[in-house]
DSSP file (Angstrom, degrees, kcal/mol; ACC not computed):
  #  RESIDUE AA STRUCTURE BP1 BP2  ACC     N-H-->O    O-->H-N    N-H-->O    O-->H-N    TCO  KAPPA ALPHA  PHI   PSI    X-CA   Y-CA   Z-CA
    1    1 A X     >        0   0    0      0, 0.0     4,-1.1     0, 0.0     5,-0.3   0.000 360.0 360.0 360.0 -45.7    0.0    0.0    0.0
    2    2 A X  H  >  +     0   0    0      2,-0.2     4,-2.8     1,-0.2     3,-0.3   0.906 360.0  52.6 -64.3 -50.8    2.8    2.7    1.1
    3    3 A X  H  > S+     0   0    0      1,-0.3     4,-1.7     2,-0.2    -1,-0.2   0.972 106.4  45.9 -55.0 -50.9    4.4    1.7   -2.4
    4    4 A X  H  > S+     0   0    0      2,-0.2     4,-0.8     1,-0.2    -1,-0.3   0.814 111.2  51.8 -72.1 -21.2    1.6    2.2   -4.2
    5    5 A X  H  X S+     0   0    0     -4,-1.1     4,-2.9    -3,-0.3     5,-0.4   0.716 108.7  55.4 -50.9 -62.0    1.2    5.7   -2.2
    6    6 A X  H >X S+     0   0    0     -4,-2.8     3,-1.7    -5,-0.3     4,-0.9   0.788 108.1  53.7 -49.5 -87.3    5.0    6.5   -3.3
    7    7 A X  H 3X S+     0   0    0     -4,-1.7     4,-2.4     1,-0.3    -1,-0.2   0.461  99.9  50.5  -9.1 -61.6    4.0    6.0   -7.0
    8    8 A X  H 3X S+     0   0    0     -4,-0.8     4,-1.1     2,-0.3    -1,-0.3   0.722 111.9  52.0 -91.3 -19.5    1.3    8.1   -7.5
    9    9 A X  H XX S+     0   0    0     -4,-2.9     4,-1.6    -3,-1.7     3,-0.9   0.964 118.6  41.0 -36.0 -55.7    3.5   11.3   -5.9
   10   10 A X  H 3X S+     0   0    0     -4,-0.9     4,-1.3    -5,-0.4    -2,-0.3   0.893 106.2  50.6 -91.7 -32.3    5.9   10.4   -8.1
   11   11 A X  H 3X S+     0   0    0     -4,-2.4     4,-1.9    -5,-0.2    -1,-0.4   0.885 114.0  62.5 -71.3 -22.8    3.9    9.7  -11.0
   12   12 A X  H << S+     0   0    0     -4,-1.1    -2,-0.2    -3,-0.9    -1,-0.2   0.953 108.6  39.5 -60.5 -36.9    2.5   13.8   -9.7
   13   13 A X  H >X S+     0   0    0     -4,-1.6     4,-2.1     1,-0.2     3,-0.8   0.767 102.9  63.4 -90.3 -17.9    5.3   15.2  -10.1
   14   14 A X  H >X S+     0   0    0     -4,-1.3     4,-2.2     1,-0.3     3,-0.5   0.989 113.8  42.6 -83.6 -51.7    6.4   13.5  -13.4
   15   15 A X  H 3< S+     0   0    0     -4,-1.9    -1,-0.3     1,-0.3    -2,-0.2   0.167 110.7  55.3 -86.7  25.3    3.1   15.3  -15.0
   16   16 A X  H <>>S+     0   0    0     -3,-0.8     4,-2.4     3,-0.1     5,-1.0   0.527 115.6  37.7 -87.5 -32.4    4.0   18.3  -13.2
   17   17 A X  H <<5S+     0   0    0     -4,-2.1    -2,-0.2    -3,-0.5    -3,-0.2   0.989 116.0  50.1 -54.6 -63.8    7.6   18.3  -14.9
   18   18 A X  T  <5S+     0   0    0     -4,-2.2    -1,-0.2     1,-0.3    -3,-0.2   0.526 113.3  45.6 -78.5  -5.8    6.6   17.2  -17.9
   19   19 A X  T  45S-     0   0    0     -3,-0.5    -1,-0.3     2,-0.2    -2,-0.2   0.860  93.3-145.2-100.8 -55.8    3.8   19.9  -18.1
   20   20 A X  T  <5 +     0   0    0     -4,-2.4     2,-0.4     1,-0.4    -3,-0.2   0.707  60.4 100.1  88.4  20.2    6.1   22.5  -17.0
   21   21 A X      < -     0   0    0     -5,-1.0    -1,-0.4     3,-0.0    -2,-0.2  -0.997  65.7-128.5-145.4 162.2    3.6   24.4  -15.0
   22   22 A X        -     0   0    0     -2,-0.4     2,-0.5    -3,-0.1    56,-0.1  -0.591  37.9-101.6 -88.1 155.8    2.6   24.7  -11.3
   23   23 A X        -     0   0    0     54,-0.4     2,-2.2    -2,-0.2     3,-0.4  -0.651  37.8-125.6 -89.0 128.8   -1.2   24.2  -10.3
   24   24 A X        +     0   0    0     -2,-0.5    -1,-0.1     1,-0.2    54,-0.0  -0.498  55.9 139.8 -90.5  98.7   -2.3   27.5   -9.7
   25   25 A X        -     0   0    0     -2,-2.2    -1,-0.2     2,-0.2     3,-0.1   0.635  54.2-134.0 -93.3 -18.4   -3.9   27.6   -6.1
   26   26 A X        +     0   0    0     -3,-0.4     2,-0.3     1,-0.2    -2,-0.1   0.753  64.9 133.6  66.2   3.8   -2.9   30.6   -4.7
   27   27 A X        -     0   0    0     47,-0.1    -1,-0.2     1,-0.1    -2,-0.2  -0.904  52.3-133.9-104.6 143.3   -2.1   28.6   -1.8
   28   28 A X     >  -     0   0    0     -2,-0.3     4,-2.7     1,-0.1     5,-0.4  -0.190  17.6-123.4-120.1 149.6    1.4   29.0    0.1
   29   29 A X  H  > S+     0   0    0      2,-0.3     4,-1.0     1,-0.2    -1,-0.1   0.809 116.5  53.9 -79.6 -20.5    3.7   25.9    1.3
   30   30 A X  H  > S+     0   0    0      1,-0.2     4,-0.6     2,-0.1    -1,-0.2   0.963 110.8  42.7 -72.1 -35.8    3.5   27.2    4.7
   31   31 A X  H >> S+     0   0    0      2,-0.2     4,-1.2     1,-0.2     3,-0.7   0.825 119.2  43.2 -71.3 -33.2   -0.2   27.2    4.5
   32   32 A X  H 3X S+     0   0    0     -4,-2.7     4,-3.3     1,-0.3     5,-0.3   0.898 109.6  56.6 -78.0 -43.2   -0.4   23.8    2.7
   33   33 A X  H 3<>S+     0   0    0     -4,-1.0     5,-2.4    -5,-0.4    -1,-0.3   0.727 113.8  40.5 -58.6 -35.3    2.3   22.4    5.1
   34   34 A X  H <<5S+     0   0    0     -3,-0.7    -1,-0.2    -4,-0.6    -2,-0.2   0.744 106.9  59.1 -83.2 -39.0   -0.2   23.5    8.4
   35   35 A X  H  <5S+     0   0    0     -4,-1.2    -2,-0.2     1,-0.3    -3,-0.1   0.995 120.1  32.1 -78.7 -37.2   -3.8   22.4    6.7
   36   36 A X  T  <5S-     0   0    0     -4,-3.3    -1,-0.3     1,-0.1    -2,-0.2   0.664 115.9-124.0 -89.2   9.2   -1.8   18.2    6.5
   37   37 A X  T   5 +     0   0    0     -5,-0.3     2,-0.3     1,-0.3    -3,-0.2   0.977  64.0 115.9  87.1  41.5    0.0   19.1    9.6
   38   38 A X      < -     0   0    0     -5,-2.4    -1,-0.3    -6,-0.1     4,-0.1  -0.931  67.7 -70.0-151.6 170.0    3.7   18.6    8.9
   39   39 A X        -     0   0    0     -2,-0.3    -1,-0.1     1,-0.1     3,-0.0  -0.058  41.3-118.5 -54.3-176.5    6.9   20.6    8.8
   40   40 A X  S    S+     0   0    0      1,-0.1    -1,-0.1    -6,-0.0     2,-0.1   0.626 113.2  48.6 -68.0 -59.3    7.4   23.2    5.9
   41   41 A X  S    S+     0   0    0     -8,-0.0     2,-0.2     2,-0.0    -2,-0.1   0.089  83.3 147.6 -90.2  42.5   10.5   21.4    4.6
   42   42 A X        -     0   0    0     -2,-0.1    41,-0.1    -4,-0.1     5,-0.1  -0.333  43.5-118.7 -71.6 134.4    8.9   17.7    4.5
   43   43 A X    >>  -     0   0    0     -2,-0.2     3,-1.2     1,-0.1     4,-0.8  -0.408  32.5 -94.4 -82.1-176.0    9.9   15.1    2.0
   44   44 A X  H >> S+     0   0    0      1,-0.2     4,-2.9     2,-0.2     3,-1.4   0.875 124.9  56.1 -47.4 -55.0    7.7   13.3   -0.8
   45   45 A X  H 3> S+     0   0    0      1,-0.4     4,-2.4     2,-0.2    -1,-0.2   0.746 108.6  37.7 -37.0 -52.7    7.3   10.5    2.0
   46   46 A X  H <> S+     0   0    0     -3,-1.2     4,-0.7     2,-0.2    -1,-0.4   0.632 117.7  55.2 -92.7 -14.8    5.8   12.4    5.1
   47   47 A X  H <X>S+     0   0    0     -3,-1.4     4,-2.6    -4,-0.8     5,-0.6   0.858 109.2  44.9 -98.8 -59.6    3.6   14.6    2.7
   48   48 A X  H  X5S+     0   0    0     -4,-2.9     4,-1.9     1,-0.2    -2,-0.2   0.901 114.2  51.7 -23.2 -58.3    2.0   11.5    1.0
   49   49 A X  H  X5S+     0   0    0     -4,-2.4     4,-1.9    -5,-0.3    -1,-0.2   0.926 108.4  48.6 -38.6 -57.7    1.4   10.0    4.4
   50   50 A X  H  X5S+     0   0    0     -4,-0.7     4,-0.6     2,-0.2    -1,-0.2   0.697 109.8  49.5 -65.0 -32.0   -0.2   12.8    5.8
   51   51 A X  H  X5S+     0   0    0     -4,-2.6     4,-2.5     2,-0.2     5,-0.3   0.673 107.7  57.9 -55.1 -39.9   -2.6   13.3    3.0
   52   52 A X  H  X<S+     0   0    0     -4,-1.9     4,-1.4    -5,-0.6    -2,-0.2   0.946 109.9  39.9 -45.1 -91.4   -3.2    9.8    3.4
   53   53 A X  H  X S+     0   0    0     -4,-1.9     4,-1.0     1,-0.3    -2,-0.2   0.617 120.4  51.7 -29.5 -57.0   -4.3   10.3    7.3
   54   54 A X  H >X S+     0   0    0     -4,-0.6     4,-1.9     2,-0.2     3,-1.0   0.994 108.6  40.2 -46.6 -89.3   -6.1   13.6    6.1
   55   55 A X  H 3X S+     0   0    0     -4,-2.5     4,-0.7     1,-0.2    -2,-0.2   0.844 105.2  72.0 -35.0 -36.1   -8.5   12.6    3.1
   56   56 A X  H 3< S+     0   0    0     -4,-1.4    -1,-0.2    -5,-0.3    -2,-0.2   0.999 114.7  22.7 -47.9 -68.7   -9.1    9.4    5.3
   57   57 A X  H << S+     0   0    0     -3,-1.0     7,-0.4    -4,-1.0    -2,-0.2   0.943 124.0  49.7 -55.6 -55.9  -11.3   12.1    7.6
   58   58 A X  H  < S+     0   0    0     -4,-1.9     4,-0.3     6,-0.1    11,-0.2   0.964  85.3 117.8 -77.1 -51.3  -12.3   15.0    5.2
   59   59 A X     <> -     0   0    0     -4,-0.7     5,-0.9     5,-0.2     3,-0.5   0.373  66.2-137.3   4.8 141.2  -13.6   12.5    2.7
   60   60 A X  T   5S+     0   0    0      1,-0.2    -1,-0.2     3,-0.2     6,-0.1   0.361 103.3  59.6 -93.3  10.1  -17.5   12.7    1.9
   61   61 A X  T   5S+     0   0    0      4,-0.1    -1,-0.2     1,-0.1    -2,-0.1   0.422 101.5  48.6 -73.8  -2.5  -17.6    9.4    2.0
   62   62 A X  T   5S-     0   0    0     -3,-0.5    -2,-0.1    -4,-0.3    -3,-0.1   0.269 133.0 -84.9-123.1  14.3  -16.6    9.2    5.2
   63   63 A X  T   5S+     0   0    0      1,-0.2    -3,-0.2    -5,-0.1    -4,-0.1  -0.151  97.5 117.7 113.1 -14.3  -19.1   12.0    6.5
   64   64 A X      < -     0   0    0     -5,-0.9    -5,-0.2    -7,-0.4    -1,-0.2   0.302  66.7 -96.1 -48.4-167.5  -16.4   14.9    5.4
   65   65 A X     >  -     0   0    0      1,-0.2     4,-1.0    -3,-0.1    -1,-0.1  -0.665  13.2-128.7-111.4 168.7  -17.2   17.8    2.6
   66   66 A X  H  > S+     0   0    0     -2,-0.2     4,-2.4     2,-0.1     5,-0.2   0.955 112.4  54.1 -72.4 -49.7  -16.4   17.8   -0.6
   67   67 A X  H  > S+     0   0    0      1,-0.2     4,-1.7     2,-0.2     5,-0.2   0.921 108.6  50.5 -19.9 -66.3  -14.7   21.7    0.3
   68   68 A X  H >> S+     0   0    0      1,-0.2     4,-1.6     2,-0.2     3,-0.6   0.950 111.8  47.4 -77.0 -35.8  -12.6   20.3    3.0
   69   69 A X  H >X S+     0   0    0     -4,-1.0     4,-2.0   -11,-0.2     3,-0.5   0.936 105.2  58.4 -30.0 -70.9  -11.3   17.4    0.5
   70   70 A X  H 3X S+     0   0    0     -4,-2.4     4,-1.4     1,-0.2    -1,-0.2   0.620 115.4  43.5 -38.2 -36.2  -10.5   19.8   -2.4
   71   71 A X  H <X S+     0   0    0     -4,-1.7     4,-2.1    -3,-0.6    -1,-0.2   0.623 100.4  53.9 -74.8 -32.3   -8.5   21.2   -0.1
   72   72 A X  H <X S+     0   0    0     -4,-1.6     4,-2.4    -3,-0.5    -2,-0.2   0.876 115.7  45.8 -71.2 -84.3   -6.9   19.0    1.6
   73   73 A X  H >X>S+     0   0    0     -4,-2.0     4,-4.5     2,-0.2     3,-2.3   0.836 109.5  62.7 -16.1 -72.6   -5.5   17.5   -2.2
   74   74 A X  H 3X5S+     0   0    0     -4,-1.4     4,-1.8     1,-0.3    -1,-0.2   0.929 105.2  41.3 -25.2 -76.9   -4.8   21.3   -3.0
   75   75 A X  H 3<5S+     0   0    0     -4,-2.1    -1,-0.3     2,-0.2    -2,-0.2   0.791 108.2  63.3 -59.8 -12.1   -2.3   21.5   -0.2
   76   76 A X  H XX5S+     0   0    0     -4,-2.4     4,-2.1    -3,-2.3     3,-0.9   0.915 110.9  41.2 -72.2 -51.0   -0.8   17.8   -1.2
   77   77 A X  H 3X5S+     0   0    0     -4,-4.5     4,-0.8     1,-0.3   -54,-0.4   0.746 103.4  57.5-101.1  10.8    0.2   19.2   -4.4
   78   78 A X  H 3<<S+     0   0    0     -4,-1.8     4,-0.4    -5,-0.6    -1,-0.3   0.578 114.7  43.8-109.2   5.2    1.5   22.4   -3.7
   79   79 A X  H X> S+     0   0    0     -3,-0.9     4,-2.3     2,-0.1     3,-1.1   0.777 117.2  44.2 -81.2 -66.5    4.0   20.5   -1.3
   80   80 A X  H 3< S+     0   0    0     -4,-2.1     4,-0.4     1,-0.3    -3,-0.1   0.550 114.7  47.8 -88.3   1.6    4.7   18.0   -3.7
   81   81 A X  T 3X S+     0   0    0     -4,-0.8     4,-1.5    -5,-0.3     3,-0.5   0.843 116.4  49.1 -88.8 -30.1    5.0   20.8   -6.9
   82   82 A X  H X> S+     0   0    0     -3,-1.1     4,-2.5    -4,-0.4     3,-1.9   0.998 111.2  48.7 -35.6 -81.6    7.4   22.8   -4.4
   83   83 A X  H 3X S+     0   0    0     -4,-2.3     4,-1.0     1,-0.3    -1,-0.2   0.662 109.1  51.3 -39.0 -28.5    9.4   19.5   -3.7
   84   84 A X  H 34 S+     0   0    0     -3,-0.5    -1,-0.3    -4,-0.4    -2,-0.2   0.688 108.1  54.6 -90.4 -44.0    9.8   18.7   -7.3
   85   85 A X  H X< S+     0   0    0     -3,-1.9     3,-0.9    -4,-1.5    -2,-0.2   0.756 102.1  56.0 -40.3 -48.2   11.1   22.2   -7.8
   86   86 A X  H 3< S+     0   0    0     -4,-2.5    -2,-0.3     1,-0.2    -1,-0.2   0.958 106.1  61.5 -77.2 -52.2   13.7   21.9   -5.3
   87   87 A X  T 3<        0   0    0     -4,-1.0    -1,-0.2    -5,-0.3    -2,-0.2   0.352 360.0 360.0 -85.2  19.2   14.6   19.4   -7.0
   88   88 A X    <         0   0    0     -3,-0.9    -1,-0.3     0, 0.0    -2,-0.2   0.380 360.0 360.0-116.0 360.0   15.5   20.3  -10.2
């Protein structure tokens, strides 16, 4: 499962490369980094995880909103277009 977690990050960021654009949220890495609850400088690993933990809750299948979902996702990939950055 964790693997399969790892994958679809990396498979985000490979269409964020290959695209060559950032999603435009308007949302900040500090602020994305507070709504899943993790440092500012987290790797792929701990931001995947955390989303994980998150979406689990916010879900609307799982009594959540759709709002608090969208959002929660929104801050996963403006860590993991940040991270991807840093790394080039």
């Amino acid at each position: 499962m964790k693997f399969l977690l790892f994958a679809a990050a990396i498979a985000a960021i490979w269409w964020i490369l290959k695209s060559g654009r950032l999603p435009a949220s308007g949302m900040s890495a500090r602020e994305a980094a507070s709504i899943l609850g993790i440092a500012d400088d987290a790797d792929i690993e701990t931001v995947v995880d955390a989303h994980r933990k998150l979406i689990a809750k916010v879900h609307p299948d799982t009594g959540g909103t759709p709002e608090l979902a969208a959002r929660v996702n929104q801050a996963r990939d403006v860590l993991l277009a940040r991270i991807s950055q840093q790394r080039t």
